[in-house]
N, C-alpha and C positions, 0 to 999 in steps of 0.2 A: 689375298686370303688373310683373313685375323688371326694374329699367331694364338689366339684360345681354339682356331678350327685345327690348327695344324694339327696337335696331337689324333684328333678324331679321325681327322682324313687317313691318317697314316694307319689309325686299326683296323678302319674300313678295307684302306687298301690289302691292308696282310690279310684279312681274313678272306677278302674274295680270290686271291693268289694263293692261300694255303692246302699245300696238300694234307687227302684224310691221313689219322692218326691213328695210328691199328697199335696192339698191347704188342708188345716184346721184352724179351729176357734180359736181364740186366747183366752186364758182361764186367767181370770184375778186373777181366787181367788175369786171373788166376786158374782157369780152366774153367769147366763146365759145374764141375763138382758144386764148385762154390761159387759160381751164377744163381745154382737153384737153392742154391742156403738164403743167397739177397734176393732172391726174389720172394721167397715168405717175407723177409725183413723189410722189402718197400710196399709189399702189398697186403693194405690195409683190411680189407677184407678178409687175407685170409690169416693174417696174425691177430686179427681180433677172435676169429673163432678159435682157432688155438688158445690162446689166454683164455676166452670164455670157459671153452669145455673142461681147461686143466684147473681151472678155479671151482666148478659146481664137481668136477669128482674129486677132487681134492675135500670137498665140504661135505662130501659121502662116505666120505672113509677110505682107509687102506685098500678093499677091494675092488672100491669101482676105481681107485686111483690106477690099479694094476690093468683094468679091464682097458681104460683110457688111452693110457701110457701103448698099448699094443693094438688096442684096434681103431683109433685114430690114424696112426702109419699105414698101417694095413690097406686101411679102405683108402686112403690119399693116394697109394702106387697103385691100387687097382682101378680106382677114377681115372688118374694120369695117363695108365695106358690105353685105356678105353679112349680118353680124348682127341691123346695123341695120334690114334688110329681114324677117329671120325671126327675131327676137330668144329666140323660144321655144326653138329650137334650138341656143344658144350657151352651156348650163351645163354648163361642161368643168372643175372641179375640178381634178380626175383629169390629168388630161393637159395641164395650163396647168403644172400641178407638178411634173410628170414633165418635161418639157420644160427648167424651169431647173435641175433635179434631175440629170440626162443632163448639159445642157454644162458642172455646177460640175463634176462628177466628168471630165470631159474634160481639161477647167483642170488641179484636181488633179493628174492622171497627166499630163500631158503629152503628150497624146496625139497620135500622127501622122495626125490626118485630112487628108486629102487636102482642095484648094480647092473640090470642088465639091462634098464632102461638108459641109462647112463652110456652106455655101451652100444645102445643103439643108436642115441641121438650122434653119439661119436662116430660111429658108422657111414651113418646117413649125411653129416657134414662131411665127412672125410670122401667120401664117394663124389658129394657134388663138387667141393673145390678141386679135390684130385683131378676130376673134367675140364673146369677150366684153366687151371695149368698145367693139363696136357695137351688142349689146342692153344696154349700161348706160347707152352715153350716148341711145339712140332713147326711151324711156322718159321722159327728165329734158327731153325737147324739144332736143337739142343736133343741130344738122345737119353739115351737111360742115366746117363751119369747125373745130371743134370734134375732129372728127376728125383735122383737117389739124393741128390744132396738136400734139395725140399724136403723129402721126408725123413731125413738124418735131422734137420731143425728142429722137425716139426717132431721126431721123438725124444729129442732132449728138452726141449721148452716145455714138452708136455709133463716128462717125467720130473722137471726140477719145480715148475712151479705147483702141481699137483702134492708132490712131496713135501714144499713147504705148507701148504694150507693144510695139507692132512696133521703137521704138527704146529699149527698155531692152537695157543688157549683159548678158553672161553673167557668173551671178553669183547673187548673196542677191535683188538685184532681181527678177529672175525664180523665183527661188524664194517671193517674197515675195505673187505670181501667182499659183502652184501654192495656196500656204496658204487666199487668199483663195478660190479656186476648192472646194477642200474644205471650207471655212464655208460656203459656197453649195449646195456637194451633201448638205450635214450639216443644213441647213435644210428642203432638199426632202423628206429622208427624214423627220426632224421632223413635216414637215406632212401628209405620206406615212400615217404613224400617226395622225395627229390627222384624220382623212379616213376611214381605215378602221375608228377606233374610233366616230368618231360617224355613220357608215353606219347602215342600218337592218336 
C-alpha cells in the first residue's frame, strides 16, 4: 500500500466500524445542576437563540426586556418536561434553526416588535429547544435538576445581556447589535442549507 493511501484506508476503516452517535449531557464532574448549565454553554443552537432573543428585547426596551428575561425560562422547563416525557417527539431541526434564524434577522433590521410579540417569539423558542433538551438530557439519566440548571443559564444570560443593550446609546453601539444579529441570521440560513442538503 502507498503511504498517501494509508491515511484514507484508515478513515474508511473507522467509519465502517463506527458506532451511531446519539446527543448526550455533558457531565461536568460537578452534579447535574451544572451538566445543564454546559450544556446550554456547548450547545450551539441553543445559546445562539438565547443571545438572539436577549439582544432584539433588549432593543425594545425595558419591557419586553422583563417579558424576555421571564418567559424564555418559563416556556424552556415547560418544553424540557414535555420532552423528557416523550422524548421521540422532540427532533425539531428545522424549527430549533429557524427560530434563532427569525430573531438574528429581527436584531439585524431593527425591528419594531411589539412587547408581547417579543414575548411570544420567546415563548415559542423556548418551548421548542426546552423539547429538545428534554429528550437529550431523559436519555443520559439527568432529571429535573439538570434541567433546572439550563434554565438557571438561560435566565441570567438573558437577563444580563438584555439589560445591557436596553442601556447601550444611540450610536455604533447599537449598530454594533444590529451586525451581530445578522452573524446570527447568516448562521441560521448557513444551517438552513446544511439541513436541506443533507435531507433525504
Amino acid at each position: 500500500m502507498r503511504p498517501a493511501a494509508a491515511p484514507k484506508a484508515i478513515v474508511a476503516l473507522s467509519a465502517a466500524v463506527a458506532a451511531p452517535v446519539h446527543a448526550h449531557l455533558v457531565e461536568t464532574g460537578f452534579g447535574a445542576f451544572y451538566d445543564g448549565i454546559a450544556h446550554v454553554a456547548v450547545t450551539p443552537a441553543d445559546l445562539i437563540v438565547v443571545v438572539a432573543l436577549a439582544l432584539l428585547a433588549g432593543q425594545r426596551g425595558t419591557r419586553a426586556a422583563r417579558y424576555a428575561v421571564f418567559a424564555l425560562p418559563v416556556a424552556w422547563l415547560a418544553g424540557g418536561m414535555i420532552g423528557a416525557r416523550w422524548p421521540s417527539a422532540a427532533a425539531l431541526p428545522l424549527l430549533t434553526t429557524l427560530s434563532f434564524a427569525l430573531a438574528g434577522a429581527l436584531v439585524a433590521l431593527n425591528a419594531k416588535v411589539r412587547d408581547v410579540g417579543v414575548a411570544a417569539l420567546a415563548i415559542t423558542a423556548g418551548v421548542l429547544h426546552g423539547l429538545v433538551n428534554g429528550a437529550t438530557m431523559a436519555p443520559a439519566g439527568a432529571g429535573a435538576l439538570a434541567l433546572g440548571g439550563a434554565v438557571s443559564a438561560i435566565f441570567f444570560l438573558t437577563a444580563i445581556l438584555s439589560a445591557e443593550v436596553t442601556a447601550l446609546p444611540v450610536g455604533w453601539p447599537r449598530i454594533v447589535v444590529r451586525v451581530a444579529g445578522s452573524w446570527i441570521a447568516a448562521t441560521g440560513l448557513l444551517m438552513l442549507g446544511w439541513l436541506a442538503r443533507s435531507a433525504p
